[in-house]
One Martini backbone bead per residue (centre of mass of N, CA, C, O) as a GRO file, in nm:
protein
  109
    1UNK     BB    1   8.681   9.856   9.133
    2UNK     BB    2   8.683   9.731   9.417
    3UNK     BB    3   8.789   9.960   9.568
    4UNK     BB    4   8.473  10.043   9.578
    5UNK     BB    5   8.357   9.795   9.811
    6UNK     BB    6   8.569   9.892  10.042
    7UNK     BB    7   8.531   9.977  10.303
    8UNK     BB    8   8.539  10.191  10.602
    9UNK     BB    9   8.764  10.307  10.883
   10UNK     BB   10   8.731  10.316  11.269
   11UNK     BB   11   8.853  10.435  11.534
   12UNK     BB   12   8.825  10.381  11.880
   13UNK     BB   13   8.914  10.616  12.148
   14UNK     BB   14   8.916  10.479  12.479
   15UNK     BB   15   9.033  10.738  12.632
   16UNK     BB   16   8.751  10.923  12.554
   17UNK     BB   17   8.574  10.680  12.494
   18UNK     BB   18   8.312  10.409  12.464
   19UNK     BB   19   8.237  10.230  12.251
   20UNK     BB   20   7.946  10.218  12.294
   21UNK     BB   21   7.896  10.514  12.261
   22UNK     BB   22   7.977  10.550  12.000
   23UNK     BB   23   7.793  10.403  11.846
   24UNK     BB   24   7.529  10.530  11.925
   25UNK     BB   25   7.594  10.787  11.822
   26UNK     BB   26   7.603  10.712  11.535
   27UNK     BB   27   7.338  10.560  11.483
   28UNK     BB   28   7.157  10.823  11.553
   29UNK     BB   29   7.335  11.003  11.301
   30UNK     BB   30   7.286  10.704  11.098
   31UNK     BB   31   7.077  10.506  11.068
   32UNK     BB   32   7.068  10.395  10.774
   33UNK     BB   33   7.365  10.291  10.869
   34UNK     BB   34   7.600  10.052  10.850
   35UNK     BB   35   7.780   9.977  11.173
   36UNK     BB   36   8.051   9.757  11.220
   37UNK     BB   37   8.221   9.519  11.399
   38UNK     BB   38   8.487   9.413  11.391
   39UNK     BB   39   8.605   9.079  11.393
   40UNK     BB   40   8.944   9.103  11.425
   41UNK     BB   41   8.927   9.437  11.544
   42UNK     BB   42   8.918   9.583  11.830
   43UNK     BB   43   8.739   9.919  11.808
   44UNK     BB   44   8.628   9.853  11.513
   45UNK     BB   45   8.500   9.999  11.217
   46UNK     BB   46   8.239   9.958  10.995
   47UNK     BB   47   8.193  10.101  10.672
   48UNK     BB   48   8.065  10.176  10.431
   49UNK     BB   49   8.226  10.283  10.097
   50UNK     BB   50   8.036  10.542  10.069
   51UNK     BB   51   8.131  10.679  10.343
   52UNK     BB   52   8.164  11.050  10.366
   53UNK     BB   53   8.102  11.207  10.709
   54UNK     BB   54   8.429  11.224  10.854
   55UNK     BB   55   8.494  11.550  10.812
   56UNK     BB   56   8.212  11.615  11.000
   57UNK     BB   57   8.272  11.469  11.301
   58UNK     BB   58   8.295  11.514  11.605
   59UNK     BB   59   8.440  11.268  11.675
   60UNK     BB   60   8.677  11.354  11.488
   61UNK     BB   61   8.725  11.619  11.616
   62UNK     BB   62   8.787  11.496  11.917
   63UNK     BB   63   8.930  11.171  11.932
   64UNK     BB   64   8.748  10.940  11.922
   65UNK     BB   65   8.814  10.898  11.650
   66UNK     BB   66   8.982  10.691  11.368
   67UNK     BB   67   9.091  10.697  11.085
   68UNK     BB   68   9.189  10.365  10.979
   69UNK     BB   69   9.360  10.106  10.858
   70UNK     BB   70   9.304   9.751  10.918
   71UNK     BB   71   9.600   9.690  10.881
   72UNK     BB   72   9.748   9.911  11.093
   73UNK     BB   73   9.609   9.768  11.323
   74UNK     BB   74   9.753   9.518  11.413
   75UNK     BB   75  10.001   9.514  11.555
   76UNK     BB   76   9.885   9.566  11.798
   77UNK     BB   77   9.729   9.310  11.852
   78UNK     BB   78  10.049   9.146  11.835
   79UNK     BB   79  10.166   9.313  12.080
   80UNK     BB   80   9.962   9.325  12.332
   81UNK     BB   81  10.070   9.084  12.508
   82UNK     BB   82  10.397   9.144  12.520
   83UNK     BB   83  10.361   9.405  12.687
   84UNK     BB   84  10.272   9.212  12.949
   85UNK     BB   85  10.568   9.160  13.013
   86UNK     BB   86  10.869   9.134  13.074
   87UNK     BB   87  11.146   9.275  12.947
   88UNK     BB   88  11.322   9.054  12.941
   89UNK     BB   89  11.171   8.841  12.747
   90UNK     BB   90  11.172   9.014  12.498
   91UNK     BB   91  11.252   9.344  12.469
   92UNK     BB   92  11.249   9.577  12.245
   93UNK     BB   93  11.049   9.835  12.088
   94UNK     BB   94  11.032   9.966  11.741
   95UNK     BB   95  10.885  10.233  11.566
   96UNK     BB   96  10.918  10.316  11.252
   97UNK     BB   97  10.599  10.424  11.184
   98UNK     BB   98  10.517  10.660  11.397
   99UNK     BB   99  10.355  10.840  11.214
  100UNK     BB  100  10.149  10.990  11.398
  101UNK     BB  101  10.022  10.745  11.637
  102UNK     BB  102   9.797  10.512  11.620
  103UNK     BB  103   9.908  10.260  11.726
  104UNK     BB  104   9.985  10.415  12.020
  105UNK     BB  105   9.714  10.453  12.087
  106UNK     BB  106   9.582  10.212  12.070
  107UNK     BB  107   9.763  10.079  12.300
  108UNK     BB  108   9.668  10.266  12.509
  109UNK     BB  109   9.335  10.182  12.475
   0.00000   0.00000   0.00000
């Protein structure tokens, strides 16, 4: 019963869009909805829970939002700081869970 009351999160890919646009655009078209940038993961996105117009948003069907679960966000938010160092500094990273890509784009947004 709990997880009936878990947001529901989208990441914004700023390779497409700009946060700021993407905010506006969904506020536009849901007014009524609260729409919150989440705390901890920047450009990324909290609806209430039982919002449900993921499936048909232009913003997701164009690769602008990602609907992505907040725990996947992590990742890159704690190895953003480690890619920008010299390779010698750190060694290399294996993405072990590579499909689809969200943390990879995330990454690179």
């Amino acid at each position: 019963q709990y997880a009936n009351t878990l947001p529901r999160y989208a990441r914004v890919n700023t390779i497409k869009i700009s946060f700021e646009d993407a905010i506006k655009q969904l506020k536009e078209r849901f007014p009524e909805t609260e729409i919150k940038e989440d705390e901890h993961v920047p450009h990324l996105l909290e609806f209430p829970f039982d919002f449900k117009q993921f499936h048909n948003l232009d913003l997701i069907l164009e690769g602008k939002i990602i609907v992505q679960d907040k725990a996947s966000c992590f990742p890159p938010v704690v190895l953003l700081p480690l890619a920008n160092k010299e390779e010698e500094e750190i060694g290399d990273f294996i993405d072990c869970c590579a499909a689809p890509g969200n943390k990879t784009t995330q990454l690179a947004s």
